[in-house]
C-alpha distance (Angstrom), angle and dihedral (degrees) to the residues before:
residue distance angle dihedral
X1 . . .
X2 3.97 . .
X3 3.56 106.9 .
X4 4.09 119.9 -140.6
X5 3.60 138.5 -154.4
X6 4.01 116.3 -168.7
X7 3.85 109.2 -149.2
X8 3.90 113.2 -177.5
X9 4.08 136.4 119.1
X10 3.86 93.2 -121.5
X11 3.71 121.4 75.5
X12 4.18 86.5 -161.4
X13 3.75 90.1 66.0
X14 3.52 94.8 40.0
X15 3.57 93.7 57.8
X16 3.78 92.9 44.8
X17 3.52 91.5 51.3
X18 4.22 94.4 52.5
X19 3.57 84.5 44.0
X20 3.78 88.7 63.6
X21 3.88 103.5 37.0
X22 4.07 91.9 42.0
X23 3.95 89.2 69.5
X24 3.90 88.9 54.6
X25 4.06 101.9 96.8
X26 4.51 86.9 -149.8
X27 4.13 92.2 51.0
X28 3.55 130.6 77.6
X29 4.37 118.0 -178.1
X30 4.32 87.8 -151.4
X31 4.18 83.7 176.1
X32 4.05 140.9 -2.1
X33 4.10 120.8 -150.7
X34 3.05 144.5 -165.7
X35 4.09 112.4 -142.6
X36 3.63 139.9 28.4
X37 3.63 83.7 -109.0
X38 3.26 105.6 59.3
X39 3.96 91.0 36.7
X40 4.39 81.7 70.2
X41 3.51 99.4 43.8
X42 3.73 84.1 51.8
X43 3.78 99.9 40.6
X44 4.09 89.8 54.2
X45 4.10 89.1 48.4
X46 3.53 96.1 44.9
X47 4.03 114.4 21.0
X48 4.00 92.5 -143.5
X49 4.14 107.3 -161.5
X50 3.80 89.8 -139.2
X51 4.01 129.1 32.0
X52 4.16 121.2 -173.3
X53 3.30 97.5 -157.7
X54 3.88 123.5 -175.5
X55 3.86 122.0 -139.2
X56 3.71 107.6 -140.0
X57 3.70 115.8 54.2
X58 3.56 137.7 148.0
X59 4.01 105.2 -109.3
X60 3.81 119.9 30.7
X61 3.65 93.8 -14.9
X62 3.67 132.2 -128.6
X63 3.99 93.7 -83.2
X64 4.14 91.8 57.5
X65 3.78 92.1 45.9
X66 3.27 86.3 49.4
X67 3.58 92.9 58.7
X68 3.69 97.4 43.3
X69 3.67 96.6 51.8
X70 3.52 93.8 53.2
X71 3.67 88.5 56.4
X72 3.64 102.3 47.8
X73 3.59 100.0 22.7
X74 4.32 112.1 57.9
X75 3.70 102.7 169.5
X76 3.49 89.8 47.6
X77 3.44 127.0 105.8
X78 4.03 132.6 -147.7
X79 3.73 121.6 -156.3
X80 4.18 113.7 170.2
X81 3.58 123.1 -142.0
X82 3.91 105.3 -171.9
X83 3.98 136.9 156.4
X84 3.91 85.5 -135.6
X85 3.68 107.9 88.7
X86 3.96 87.9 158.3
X87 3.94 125.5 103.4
X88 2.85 123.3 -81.4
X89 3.69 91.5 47.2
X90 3.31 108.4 62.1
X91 3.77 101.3 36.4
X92 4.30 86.8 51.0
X93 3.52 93.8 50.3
X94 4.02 101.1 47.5
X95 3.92 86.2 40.6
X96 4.21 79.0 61.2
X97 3.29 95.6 55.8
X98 3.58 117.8 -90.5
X99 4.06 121.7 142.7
X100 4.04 87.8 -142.1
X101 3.73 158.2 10.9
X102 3.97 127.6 -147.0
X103 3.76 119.2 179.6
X104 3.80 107.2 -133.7
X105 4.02 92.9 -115.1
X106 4.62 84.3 68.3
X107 3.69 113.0 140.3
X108 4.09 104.0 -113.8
X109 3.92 90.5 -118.7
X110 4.45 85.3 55.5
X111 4.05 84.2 51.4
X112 3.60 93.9 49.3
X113 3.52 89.3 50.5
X114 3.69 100.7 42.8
X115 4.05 91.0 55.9
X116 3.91 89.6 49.8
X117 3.71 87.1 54.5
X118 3.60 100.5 49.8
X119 3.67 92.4 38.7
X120 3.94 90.9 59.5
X121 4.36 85.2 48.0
X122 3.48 96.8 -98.2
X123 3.72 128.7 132.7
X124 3.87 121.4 -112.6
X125 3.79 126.9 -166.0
X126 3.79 124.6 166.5
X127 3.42 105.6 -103.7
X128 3.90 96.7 -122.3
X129 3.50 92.0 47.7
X130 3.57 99.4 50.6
X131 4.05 85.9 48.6
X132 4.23 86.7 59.1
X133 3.77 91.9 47.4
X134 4.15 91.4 56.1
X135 3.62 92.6 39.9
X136 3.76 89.1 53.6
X137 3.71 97.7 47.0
X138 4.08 82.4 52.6
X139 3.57 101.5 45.2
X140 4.09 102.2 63.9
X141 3.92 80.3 -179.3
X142 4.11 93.5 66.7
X143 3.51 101.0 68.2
X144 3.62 126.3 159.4
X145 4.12 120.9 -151.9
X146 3.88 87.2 -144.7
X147 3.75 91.9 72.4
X148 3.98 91.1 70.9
X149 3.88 83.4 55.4
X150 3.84 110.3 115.3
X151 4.51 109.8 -136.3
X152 3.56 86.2 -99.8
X153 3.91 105.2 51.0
X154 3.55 82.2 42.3
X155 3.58 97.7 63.3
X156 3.85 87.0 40.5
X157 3.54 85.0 55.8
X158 3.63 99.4 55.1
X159 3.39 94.1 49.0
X160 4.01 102.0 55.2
X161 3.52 88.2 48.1
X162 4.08 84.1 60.4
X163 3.90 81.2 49.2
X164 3.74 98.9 -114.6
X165 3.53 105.5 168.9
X166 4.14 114.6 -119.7
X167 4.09 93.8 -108.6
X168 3.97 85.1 48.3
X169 3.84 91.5 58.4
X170 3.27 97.1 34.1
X171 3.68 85.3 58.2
X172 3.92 92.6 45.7
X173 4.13 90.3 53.2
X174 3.64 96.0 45.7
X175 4.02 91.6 -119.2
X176 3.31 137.2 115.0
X177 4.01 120.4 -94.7
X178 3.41 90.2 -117.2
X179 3.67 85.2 64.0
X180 3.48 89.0 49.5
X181 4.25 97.8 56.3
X182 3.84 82.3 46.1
X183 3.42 96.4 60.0
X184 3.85 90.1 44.5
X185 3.71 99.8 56.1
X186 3.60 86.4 51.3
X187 3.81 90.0 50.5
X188 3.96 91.4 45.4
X189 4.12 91.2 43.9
X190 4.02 82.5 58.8
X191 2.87 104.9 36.8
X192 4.59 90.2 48.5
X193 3.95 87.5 -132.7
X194 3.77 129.0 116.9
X195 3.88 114.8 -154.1
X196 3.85 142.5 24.8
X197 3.64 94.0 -95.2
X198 3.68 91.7 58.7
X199 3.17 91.9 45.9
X200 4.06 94.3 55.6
X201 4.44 90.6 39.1
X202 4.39 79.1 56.7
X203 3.89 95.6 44.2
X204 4.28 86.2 51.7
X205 3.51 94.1 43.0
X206 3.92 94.2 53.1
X207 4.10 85.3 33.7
X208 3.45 91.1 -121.2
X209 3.78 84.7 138.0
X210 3.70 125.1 21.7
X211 3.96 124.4 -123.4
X212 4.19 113.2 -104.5
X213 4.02 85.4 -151.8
């Protein structure tokens, strides 16, 4: 019996996703969470074979969580589930540790499949997504600005173009906001852009984000 943990904000797709795996005779959903935090604190109680693990949460995030089980937590494996399908994403989060990535738009039968494959040790990447990430390397031409992004402006980034409000995320991140305004200046000074809005206009036009029109 593989064992699952769910990991994601939204109780909605938490329940759809048990609702899926629960009819599959080999998988068993022992718990569902809601943050990156709690999805450690469980993973070092519990040593779950399989974790789903979304990417952007409020908190530490899916890609630090990531990072953390993998270091505490060997038997364990991570399979993402995001709505980001763009670079940097996947890249960041594999390069963390996790054995796949799903975008949240997967057939059932492909998620199924995918936790099989990571179970057994194997890496799984959605097919299309793995096609952008060679075509990128390839094309020197395509580049995205996110890429020279460390994990944590990344995160940052994700979360002002939600419009979380700098005390909010400072909260979130356990730093000060301080902290938080440095790591956007930085973010802006790479990125050759000056305010939030340019910062969300850049993350749509290199669909690091997705429009809610």
């Amino acid at each position: 019996m593989i064992k699952i943990l769910l990991v994601d904000d939204h109780e909605l797709v938490r329940t759809g996703i048990s609702r899926i795996l629960k009819d599959v005779r080999d998988f068993e959903v022992i718990a569902s969470v809601g943050s990156g935090e709690d999805a450690v604190d469980f993973c070092r109680k519990n040593q779950p074979d399989v974790v789903m693990m979304d990417v952007s949460m409020p908190g530490i995030g899916g890609l630090e969580a990531t990072r953390k089980i993998m270091r505490y937590c060997y038997s364990t494996k991570v399979l993402c589930l995001s709505m980001h399908k763009e670079n940097p994403i996947p890249t960041k989060i594999m390069q963390a540790g996790a054995y796949g990535f799903l975008t949240k738009d997967a057939e059932p039968e492909e998620m199924v499949n995918a936790i099989y494959k990571v179970h057994s040790g194997q890496k799984y990447v959605a097919p299309d997504i793995a096609q952008m990430i060679a075509l990128g390397q390839l094309d020197m031409n395509s580049e995205n600005p996110f890429e020279s992004l460390s994990d944590r402006e990344l995160e940052i980034t994700l979360m002002l173009t939600r419009g979380v409000r700098v005390p909010d995320i400072a909260e979130n991140l356990n730093i000060s906001p301080k902290t938080v305004n440095t790591y956007r200046y930085r973010m802006f000074e790479k990125l050759g852009i000056q305010s939030d809005v340019e910062l969300t206009h850049l993350a749509l036009r290199h669909k690091l984000i997705q429009s809610s029109a």
